[in-house]
N, C-alpha and C positions, 0 to 999 in steps of 0.2 A: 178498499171500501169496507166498513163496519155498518152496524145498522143499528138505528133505536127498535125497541116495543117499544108501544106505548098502552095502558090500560086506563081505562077510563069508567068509575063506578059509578057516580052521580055528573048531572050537567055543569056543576065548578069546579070539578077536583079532576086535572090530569096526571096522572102518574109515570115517569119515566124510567127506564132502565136502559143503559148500553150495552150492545149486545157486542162483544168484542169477535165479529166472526162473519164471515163473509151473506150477505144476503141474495138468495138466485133472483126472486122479483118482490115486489112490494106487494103487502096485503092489509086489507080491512076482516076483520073477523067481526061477528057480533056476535053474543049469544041470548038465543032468544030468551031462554029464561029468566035468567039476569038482568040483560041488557047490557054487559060488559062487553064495552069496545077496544079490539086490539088494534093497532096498527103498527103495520113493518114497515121501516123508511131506511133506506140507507144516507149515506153522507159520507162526503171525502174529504181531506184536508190536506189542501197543497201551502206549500212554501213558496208563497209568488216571489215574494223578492228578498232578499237577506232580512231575515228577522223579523218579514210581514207573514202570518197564517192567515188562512182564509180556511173555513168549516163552510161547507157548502149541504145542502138538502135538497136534491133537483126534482122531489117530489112534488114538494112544498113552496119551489121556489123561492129559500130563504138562504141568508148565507152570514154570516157573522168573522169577523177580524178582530187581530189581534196585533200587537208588538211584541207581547210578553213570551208568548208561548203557545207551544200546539194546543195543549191541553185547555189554553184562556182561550184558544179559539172557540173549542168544542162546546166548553163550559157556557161562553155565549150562545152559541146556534142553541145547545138545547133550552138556555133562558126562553130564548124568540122561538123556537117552537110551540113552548109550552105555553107563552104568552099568547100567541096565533090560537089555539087550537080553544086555549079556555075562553078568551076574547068570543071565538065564533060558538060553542058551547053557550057561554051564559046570554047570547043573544038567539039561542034557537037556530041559529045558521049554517052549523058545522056540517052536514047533509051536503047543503047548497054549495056551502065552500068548496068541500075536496069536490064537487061536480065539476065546478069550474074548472079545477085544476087539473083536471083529467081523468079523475078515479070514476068506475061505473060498478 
């Protein structure tokens, strides 16, 4: 298991990094000053079947595939994360969203 941050300066702009290293639990930081939002998410990536990946984010409940490669897994999940998170961002939602999804 590896883990994204994620930081967040303005409501359109998410910024990702992978964190090549084990993550113990998932976190929301924010700072008040700022307002710069972090968030720690892990994801796994298994070899379902010869030649298929799958990157999965069970925070997020998002997962993305591939044929090509581990890496075109990954490369995707974090496309649709970051798609997910600005989507909910530039509609004022992102609060409301990870509530549903379980984060408090």
């Amino acid at each position: 298991m590896a883990r994204f941050e994620e930081s967040k300066e303005n409501e359109s702009s998410v910024d990702f990094k992978i964190v090549d290293e084990p993550l113990e639990s998932s976190f929301i930081e924010v700072d008040e000053d700022s307002g710069q939002v972090r968030l720690g998410l892990s994801f796994d990536v298994e070899e379902e079947k010869k030649g298929l990946w799958t990157a999965t984010c069970p925070e997020l409940k998002i997962s993305s595939c591939s044929t090509e490669s581990k890496e075109s897994a990954v490369e995707g999940l974090v496309e649709a994360v970051q798609l997910f998170l600005d989507s909910c961002a530039d509609r004022g939602v992102l609060e409301e969203a990870l509530e549903e999804l379980g984060w408090r």
